[in-house]
N, C-alpha and C positions, 0 to 999 in steps of 0.2 A: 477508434478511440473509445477508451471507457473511462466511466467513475469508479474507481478504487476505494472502498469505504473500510478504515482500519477502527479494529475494537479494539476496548483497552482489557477488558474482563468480560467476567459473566454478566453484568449489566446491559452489555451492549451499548455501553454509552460511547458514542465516534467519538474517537480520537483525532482523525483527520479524514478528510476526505480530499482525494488526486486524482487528476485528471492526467488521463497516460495511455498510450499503446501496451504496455507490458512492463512487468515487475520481476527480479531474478535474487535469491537469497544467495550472496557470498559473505565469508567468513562473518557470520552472525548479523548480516546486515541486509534489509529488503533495499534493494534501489530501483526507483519506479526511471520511465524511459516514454519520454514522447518525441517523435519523428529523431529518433536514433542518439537523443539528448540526453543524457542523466535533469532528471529534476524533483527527485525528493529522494533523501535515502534517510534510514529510521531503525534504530537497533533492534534486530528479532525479537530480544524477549520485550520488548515494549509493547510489542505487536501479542492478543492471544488469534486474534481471527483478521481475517482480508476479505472482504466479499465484493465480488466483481457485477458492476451495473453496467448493464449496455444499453439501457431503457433511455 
């Protein structure tokens, strides 16, 4: 399980932060995935960066 930290710009200001096993980009959209569940999905360009915490 990790933290998902999504940036909105070059600011780096979070946008959100999910808690999730894994995240898969289809037709224009990231959809995050905990124990084989969809639980957050978020239009690409909203997204410029995804930084993965395992901390």
């Amino acid at each position: 399980m990790a933290m998902y930290i999504l940036n909105k710009d070059r600011s780096n200001k979070i946008q959100a932060t999910i808690e999730a096993d894994a995240y898969r980009l289809d037709d224009g959209y990231f959809t995050f995935f905990k124990d084989s569940e969809q639980v957050y999905t978020i239009k690409a360009e909203a997204v410029s960066t995804i930084v993965r915490d395992d901390s």
